[in-house]
C-alpha positions as protocol buffer text, in pm:
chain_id: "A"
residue {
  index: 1
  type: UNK
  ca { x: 0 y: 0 z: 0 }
}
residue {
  index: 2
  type: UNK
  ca { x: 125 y: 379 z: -60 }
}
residue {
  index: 3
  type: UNK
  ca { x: 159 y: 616 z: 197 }
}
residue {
  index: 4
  type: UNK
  ca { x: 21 y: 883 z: -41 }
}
residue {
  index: 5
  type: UNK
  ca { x: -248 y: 687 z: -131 }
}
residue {
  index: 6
  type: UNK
  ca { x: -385 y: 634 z: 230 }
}
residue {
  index: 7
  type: UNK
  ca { x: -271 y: 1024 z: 352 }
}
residue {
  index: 8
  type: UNK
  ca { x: -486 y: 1172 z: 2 }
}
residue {
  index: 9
  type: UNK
  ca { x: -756 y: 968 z: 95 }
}
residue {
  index: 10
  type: UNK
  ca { x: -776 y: 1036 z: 447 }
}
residue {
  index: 11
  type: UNK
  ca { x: -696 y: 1461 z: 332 }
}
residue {
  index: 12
  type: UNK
  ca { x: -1021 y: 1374 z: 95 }
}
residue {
  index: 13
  type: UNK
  ca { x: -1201 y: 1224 z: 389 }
}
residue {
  index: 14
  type: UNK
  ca { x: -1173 y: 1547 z: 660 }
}
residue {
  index: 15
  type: UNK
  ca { x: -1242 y: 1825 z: 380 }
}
residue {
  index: 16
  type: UNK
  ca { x: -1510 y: 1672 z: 156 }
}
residue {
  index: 17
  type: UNK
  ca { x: -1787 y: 1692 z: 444 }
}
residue {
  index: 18
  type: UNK
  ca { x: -1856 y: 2050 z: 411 }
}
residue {
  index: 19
  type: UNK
  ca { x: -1751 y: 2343 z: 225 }
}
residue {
  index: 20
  type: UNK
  ca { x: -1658 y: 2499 z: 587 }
}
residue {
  index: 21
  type: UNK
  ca { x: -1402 y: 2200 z: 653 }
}
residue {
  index: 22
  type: UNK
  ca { x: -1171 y: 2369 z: 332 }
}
residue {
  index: 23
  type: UNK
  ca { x: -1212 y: 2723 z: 468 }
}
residue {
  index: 24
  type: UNK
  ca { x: -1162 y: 2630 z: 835 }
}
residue {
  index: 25
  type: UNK
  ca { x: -974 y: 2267 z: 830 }
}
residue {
  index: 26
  type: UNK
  ca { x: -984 y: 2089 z: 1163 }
}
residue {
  index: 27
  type: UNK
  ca { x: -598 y: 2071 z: 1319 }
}
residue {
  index: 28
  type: UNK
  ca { x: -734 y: 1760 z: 1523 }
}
residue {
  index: 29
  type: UNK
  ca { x: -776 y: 1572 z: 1197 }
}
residue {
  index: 30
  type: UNK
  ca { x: -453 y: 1649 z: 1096 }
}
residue {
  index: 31
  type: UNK
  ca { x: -299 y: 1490 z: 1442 }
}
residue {
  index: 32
  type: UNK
  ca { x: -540 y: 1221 z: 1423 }
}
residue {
  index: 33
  type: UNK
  ca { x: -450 y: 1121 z: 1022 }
}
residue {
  index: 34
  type: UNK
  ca { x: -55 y: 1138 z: 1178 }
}
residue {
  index: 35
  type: UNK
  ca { x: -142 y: 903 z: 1476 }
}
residue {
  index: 36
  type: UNK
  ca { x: -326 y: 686 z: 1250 }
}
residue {
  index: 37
  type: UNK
  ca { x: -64 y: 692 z: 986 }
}
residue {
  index: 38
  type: UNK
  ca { x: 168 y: 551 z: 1240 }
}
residue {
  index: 39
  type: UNK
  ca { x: -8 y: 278 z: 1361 }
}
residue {
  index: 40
  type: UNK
  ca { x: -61 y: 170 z: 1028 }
}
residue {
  index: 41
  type: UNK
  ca { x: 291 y: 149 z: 972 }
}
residue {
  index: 42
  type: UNK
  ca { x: 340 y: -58 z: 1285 }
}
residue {
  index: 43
  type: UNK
  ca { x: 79 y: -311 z: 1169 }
}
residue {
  index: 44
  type: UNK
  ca { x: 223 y: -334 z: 862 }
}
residue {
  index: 45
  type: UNK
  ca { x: 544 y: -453 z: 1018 }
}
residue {
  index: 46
  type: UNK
  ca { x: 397 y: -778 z: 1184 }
}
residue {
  index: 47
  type: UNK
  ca { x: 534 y: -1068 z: 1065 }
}
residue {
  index: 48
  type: UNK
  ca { x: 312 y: -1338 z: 865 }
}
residue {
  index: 49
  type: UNK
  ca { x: 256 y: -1635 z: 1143 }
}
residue {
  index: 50
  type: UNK
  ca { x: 254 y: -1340 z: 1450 }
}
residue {
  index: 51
  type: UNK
  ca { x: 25 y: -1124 z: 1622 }
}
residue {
  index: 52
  type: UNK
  ca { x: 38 y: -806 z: 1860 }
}
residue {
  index: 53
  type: UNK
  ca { x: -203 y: -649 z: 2095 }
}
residue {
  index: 54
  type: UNK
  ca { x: -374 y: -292 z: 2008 }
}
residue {
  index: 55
  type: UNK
  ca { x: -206 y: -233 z: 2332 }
}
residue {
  index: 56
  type: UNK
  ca { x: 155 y: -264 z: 2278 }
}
residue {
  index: 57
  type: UNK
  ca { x: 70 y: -67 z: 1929 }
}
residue {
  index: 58
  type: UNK
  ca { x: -50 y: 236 z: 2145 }
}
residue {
  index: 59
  type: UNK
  ca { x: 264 y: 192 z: 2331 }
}
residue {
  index: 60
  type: UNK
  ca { x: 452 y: 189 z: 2012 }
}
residue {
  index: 61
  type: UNK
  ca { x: 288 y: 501 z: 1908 }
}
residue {
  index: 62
  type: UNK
  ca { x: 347 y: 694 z: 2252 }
}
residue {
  index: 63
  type: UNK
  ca { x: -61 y: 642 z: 2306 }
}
residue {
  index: 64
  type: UNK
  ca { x: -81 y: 509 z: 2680 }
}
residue {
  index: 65
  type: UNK
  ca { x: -360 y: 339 z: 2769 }
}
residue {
  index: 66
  type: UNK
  ca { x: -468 y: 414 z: 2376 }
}
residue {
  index: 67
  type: UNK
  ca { x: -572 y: 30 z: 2279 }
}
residue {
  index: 68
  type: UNK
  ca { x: -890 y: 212 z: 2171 }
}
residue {
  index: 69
  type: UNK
  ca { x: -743 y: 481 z: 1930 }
}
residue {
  index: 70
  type: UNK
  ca { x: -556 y: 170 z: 1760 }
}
residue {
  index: 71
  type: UNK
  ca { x: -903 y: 26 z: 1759 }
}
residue {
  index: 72
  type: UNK
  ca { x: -1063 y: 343 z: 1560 }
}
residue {
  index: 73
  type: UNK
  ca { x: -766 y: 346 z: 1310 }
}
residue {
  index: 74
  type: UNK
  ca { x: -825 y: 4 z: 1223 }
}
residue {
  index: 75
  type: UNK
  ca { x: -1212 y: 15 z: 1210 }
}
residue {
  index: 76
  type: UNK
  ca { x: -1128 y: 351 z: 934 }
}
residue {
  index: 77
  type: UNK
  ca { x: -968 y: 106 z: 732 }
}
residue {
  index: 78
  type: UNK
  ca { x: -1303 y: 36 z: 612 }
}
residue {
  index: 79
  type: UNK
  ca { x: -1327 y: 350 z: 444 }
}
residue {
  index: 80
  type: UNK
  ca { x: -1036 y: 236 z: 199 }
}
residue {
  index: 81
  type: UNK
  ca { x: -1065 y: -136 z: 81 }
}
residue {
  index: 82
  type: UNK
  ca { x: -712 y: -96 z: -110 }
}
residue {
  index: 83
  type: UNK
  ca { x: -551 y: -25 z: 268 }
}
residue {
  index: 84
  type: UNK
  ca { x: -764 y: -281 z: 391 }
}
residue {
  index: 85
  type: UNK
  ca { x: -623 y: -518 z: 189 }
}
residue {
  index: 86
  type: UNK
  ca { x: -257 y: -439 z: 238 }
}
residue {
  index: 87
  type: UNK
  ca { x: -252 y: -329 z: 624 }
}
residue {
  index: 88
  type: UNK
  ca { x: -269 y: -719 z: 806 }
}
residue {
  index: 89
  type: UNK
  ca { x: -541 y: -564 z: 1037 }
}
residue {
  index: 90
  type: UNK
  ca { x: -596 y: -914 z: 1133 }
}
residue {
  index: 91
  type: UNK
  ca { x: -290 y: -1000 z: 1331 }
}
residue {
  index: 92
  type: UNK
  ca { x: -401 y: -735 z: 1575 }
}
residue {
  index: 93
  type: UNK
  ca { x: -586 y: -904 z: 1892 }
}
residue {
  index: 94
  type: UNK
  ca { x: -683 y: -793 z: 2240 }
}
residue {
  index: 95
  type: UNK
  ca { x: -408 y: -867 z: 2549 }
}
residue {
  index: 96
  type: UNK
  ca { x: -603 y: -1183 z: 2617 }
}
residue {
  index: 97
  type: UNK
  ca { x: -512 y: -1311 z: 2278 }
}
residue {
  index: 98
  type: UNK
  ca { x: -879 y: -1268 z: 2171 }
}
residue {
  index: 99
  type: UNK
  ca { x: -994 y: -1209 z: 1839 }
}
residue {
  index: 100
  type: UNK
  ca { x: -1198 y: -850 z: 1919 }
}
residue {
  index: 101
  type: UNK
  ca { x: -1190 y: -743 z: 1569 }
}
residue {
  index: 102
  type: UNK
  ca { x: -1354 y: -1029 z: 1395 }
}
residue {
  index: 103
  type: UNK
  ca { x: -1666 y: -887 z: 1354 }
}
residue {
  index: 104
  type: UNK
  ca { x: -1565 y: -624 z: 1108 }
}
residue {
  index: 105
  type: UNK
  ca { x: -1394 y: -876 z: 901 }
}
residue {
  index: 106
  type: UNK
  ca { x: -1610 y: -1103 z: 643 }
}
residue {
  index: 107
  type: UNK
  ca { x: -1715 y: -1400 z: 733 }
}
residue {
  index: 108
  type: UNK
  ca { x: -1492 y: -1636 z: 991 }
}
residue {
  index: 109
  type: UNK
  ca { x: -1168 y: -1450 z: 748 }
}
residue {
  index: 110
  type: UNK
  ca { x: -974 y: -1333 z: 1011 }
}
residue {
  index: 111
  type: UNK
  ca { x: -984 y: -1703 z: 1151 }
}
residue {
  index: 112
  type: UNK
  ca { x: -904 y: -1778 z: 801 }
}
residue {
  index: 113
  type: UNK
  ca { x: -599 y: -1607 z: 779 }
}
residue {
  index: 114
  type: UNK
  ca { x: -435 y: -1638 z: 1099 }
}
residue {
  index: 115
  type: UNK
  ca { x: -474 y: -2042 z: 1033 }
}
residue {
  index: 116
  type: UNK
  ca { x: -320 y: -2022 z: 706 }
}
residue {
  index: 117
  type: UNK
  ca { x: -22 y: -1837 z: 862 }
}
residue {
  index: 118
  type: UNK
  ca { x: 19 y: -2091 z: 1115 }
}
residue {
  index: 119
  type: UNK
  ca { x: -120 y: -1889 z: 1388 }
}
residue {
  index: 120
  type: UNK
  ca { x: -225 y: -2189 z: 1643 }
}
residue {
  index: 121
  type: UNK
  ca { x: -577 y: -2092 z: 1878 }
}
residue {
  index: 122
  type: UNK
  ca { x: -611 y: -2219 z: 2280 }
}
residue {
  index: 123
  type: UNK
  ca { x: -997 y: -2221 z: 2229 }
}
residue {
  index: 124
  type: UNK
  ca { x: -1251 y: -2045 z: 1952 }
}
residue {
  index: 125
  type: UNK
  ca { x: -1153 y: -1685 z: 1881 }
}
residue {
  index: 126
  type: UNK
  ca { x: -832 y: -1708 z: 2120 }
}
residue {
  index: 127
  type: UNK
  ca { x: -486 y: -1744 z: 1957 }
}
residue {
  index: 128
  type: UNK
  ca { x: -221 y: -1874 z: 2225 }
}
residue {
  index: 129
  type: UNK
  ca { x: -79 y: -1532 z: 2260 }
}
residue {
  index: 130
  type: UNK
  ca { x: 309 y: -1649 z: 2394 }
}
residue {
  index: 131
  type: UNK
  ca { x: 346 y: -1870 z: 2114 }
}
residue {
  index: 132
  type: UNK
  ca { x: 242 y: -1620 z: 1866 }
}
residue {
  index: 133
  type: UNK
  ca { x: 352 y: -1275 z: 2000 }
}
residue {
  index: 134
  type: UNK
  ca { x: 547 y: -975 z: 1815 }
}
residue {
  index: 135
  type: UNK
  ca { x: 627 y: -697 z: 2040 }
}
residue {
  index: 136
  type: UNK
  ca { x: 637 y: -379 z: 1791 }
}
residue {
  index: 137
  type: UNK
  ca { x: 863 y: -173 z: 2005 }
}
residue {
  index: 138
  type: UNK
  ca { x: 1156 y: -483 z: 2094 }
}
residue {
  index: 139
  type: UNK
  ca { x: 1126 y: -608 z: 1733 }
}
residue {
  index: 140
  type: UNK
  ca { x: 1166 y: -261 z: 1598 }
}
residue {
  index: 141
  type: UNK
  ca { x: 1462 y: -212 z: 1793 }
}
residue {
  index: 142
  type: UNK
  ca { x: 1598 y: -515 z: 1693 }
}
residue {
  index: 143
  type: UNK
  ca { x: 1575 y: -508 z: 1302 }
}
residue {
  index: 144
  type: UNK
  ca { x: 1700 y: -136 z: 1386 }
}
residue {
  index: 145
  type: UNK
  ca { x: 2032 y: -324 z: 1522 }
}
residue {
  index: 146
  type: UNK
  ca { x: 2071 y: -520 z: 1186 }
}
residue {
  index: 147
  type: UNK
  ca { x: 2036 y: -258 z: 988 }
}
């Protein structure tokens, strides 16, 4: 997915509301489109086969307590099936290991996919989280060591 893709459509997506929203835009929307921005880029680093919590994204992000916020940016992935499609929304799950976000995917998909990335579950809708578990912040700083 391109960045410039996902940052014009969320630019069209504040101003296109009202005429007012060009003359007057909103510099809430503009933080908010940043924040977002960035969590998309740390769910786009999860590895195939692992998952992360919207928690440790938040923390990622320098959001505290903001597993909600990571919640809302993945929910406005709706908006744009292209980002849909190339974000892997579904390796993000609750710090229980629960799939919360399932209902916003198609069908039992986000079961789907996990399974066919080897992603193993401890009961329905619950992916054994220590098996499976990418920590955005340690993983980051340790491809950032490689590098």
């Amino acid at each position: 997915m391109n960045q410039n893709a996902l940052t014009s459509d969320f630019a069209l997506s504040k101003t296109s509301h009202s005429a007012s929203a060009v003359k007057n835009p909103d510099p809430q929307a503009s933080i908010k489109n940043d924040l977002y921005m960035r969590i998309y880029e740390v769910v786009s680093r999860i590895p195939s086969g692992r998952v992360t919590t919207y928690g440790a994204i938040a923390g990622a992000v320098g959001v505290r307590s903001g597993a909600r916020v990571v919640g809302y940016a993945l929910n406005h992935l709706l908006l744009n099936p292209e980002a849909m499609n190339s974000i892997p929304a579904h390796r993000v799950v609750n710090r229980l290991g629960q799939l919360t976000g399932r209902g916003y995917f198609p069908g039992n998909s986000m079961v789907e996919a996990l399974e066919s990335e080897g992603v193993t579950f401890s009961e329905p809708y619950c992916i054994h989280l220590k098996k499976h578990y990418w920590d955005p912040v340690t993983q980051h700083l340790n491809e950032s060591d490689t590098k």
